[in-house]
C-alpha positions, 0 to 999 in steps of 0.5 A: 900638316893642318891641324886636327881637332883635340879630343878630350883627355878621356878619348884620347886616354882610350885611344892611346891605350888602345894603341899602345896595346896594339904596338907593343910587340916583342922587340926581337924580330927583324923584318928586312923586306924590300917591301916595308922599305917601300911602305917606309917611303911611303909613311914618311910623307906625313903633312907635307914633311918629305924626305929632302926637308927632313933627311936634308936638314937634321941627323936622326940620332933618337939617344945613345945606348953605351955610346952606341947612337940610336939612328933612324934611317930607312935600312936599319932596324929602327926604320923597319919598325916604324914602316910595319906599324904605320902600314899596320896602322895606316887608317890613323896616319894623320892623326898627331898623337898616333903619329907621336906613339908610333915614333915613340914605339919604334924608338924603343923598340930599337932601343932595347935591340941595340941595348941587348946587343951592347950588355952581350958584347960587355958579357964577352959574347959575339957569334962565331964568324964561320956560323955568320957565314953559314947563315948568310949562304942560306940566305933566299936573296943568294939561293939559285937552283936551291944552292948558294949563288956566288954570282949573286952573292958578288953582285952586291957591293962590299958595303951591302955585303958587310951590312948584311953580314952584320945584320945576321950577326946580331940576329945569332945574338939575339936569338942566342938571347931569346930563344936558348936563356929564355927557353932555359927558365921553364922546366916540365916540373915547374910547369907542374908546381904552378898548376899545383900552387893554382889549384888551391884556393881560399875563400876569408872573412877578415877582420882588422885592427888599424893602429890609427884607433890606438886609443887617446887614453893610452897615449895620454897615459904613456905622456904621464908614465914619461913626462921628460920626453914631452915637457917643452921648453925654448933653448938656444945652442952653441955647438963646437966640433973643434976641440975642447980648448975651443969649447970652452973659450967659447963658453968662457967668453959668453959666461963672462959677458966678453960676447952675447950668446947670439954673436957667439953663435953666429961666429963660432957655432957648428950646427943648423941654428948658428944663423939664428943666433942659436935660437932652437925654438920650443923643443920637447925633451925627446928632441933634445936627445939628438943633443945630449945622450946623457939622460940625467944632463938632459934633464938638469938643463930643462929644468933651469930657470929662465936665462940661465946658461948650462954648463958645456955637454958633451954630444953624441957627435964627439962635440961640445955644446952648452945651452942658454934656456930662454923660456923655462920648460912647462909640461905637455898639455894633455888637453890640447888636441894639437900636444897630444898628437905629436905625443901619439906621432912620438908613440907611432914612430918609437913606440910602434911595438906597445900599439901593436901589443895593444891591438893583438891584445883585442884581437885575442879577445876577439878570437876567444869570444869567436871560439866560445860562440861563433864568428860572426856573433862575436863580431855582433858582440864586439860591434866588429865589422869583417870584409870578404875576398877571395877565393884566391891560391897562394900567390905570393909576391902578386904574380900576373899568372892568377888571382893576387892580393893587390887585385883584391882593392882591399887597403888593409891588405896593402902588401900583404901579397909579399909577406910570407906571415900573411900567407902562412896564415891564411893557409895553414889555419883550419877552416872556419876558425879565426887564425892568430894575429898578424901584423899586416902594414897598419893594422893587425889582422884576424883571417877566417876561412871560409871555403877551400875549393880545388880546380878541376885538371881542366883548370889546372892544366890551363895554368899549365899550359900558359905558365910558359908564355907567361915565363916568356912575356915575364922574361922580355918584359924584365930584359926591356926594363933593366935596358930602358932604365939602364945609365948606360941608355941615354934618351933624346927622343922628345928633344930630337922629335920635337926638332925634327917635327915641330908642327906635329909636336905641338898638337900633343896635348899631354905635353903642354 
């Protein structure tokens, strides 16, 4: 094959895309026509790869679903597959990428054809042999005269016959899939709900309150209120899980100068520092507690002076422990921009609740003054800024079918699409008044509704009549998923194409 010039990761982008939108067709059809097998012939030969270099040579066995190979071969489903989007996209045949996608595509589509058969037969169900052999008599290729040919149908060897046999059982199965469970998930009266859930629609302002501008004065003044949890001070450590009798040889030992903290540590020690000699660095009193639960142990221990050793601790993983202080403790230093974002990290992670209290606070403040004189002077008041969205319905949980929030490109709204508080108040409070506070992710929100519009019954019966197909589209996109992320699904694709095509693979510039 020569090799073709490489687009630019942009172009190529685009043309995958383009391609991929095009390709991904529902994955249960079957197309069994002496046609496509003619096209598949034909597709095959692609840069000078033909049918005895390539069948010749290797087995096409793509990956596994249940143990289950996934094989390509000119008769089967996979093979079908690959020649109608090759005849479909014959113009592009040449080019390596496309080459690639098309293979890649037809891969999966067999895939989850074959995943879907396996999951039915582990749910114990196969179609009832008597229902096979009325499909297979019905067949155009064995009607002569408008009725079942038994001629023809004895002209066919017994591995034709068996093959096709087989071919419309899994196509029951399939049908049975798609058509009877799928057309089971829409009702009249859902249908009418969705219309009625699009049909409102809100328009907000919004303002937010991020955690992030917890003031450096409250953290300071929570550091001061407990001054325990961040003085620091260079510990080492020996823990022992054994028993107590060991614990305190242990201890013994080092206490009488038998051994050096450190060998001790190294021999006898149970935790993460033992290779260090016990060494735990600097370490912040809330730290400690991972080591001892006691409060009042705790503190008896930080404050010793330089080169004592405490006394054995009980920990709160049914150990020992006892301590060597190697610096004695100093308190934080609330100058120190370095100290005072770990005392705000310690606030954020443990203390989540008192910075929220804090902005809902100033939120209600907000809301008060907006209720006294109007929304957006109190903004002006405040020196508040608002965003606005909208108008959307209720949508919750971000469905594909109309406007959602993560649409929206608003950060402070991050999830909000799943959070039943968010949707309660963006619907239930009155018009152009500000809601309570929620907390929303990071920050604390205020909502203030704007507008309310309502879709006209044309509107309203275009979500009416698309619900289903979006119910189906939703439907064959979970089935393909739960096949393609299955354990029991096991892909080779990239290995046995790039065995098999070697020349075309190394064109894929996303690989390499």
């Amino acid at each position: 094959m020569a090799a073709k010039s490489k687009k630019s990761p942009e172009t190529q982008e685009s043309f995958f895309s383009d391609i991929i939108q095009q390709i991904k067709a529902k994955p249960f059809i079957y197309f069994g026509t002496f046609l496509i097998l003619i096209v598949i012939f034909i597709a095959f030969v692609f840069g000078g790869i033909s049918f005895d270099s390539v069948f010749g040579m290797n087995d096409f066995t793509f990956g596994y679903y249940n143990g289950v190979p996934i094989q390509f071969n000119l008769s089967n489903y996979f093979g079908q597959i690959y020649a109608r989007y090759m005849q479909q996209f014959q113009e592009l045949a040449d080019d390596p990428q496309f080459y690639y996608l098309i293979w890649e595509a037809a891969f999966f589509e067999a895939a989850v054809r074959i995943g879907i058969l396996e999951e039915m037969k582990i749910a114990g169900f196969s179609a009832p042999e008597e229902v096979v052999d009325m499909e297979v008599a019905a067949l155009p290729m064995f009607q002569e005269n408008g009725r079942f040919s038994p001629s023809r149908y004895r002209s066919l060897d017994n591995n034709s016959r068996l093959e096709i046999w087989r071919e419309v059982q899994e196509s029951i199965a399939m049908n049975y899939l798609i058509n009877d469970i799928g057309g089971l998930r829409i009702s009249n009266a859902e249908t009418a709900f969705i219309g009625e859930m699009a049909s409102r629609r809100r328009s907000f302002e919004m303002v937010s309150f991020s955690l992030d501008t917890y003031p450096d004065y409250e953290v300071s003044a929570f550091a001061m209120a407990n001054p325990g949890l961040f003085t620091e001070v260079h510990l080492s450590i020996i823990s022992i899980y054994s028993n107590d009798r060991e614990a305190q040889q242990v201890y013994d030992s080092v206490v009488n100068g038998l051994v050096t903290f450190e060998d001790a540590a190294r021999n006898n020690s149970h935790d993460m520092y033992a290779d260090r000699g016990g060494d735990m660095g600097v370490i912040a009193g809330h730290e400690l507690r991972w080591e001892i639960a006691n409060e009042s142990e705790r503190e008896r221990i930080m404050n010793l002076p330089t080169g004592s050793i405490s006394e054995l601790v009980r920990t709160p993983f049914d150990g020992w422990a006892f301590f060597r202080v190697n610096q004695s403790a100093r308190p934080v230093d609330l100058y120190d921009e370095f100290e005072l974002m770990q005392v705000r990290s310690y606030i954020m992670n443990n203390e989540r609740g008192r910075v929220e209290e804090w902005l809902v606070t100033g939120a209600d403040t907000f809301r008060s003054l907006s209720d006294s004189i109007g929304f957006y002077d109190a903004l002006e008041v405040m020196g508040l800024s608002s965003q606005s969205f909208g108008p959307i319905p209720i949508n919750f949980g971000d469905t594909q079918l109309f406007d959602a929030v993560n649409r929206l490109d608003i950060a402070d709204l991050a999830g909000a699409g799943s959070n039943m508080l968010f949707w309660n108040m963006a619907f239930s409070t009155p018009l152009q008044s500000v809601s309570i506070p929620r907390v929303i992710n990071s920050n604390v929100v205020l909502l203030y509704p704007t507008e309310e519009l309502f879709l006209s019954e044309v509107e309203m019966s275009y979500f009416q009549w698309d619900y289903p197909r979006w119910i189906s589209n939703e439907f064959d996109s979970t089935l393909r998923s739960y096949i393609l992320n299955n354990p029991r699904f096991d892909n080779h694709f990239e290995q046995t194409f790039r065995r098999l095509f070697p020349d075309v693979f190394e064109h894929l510039w996303w690989m390499y």
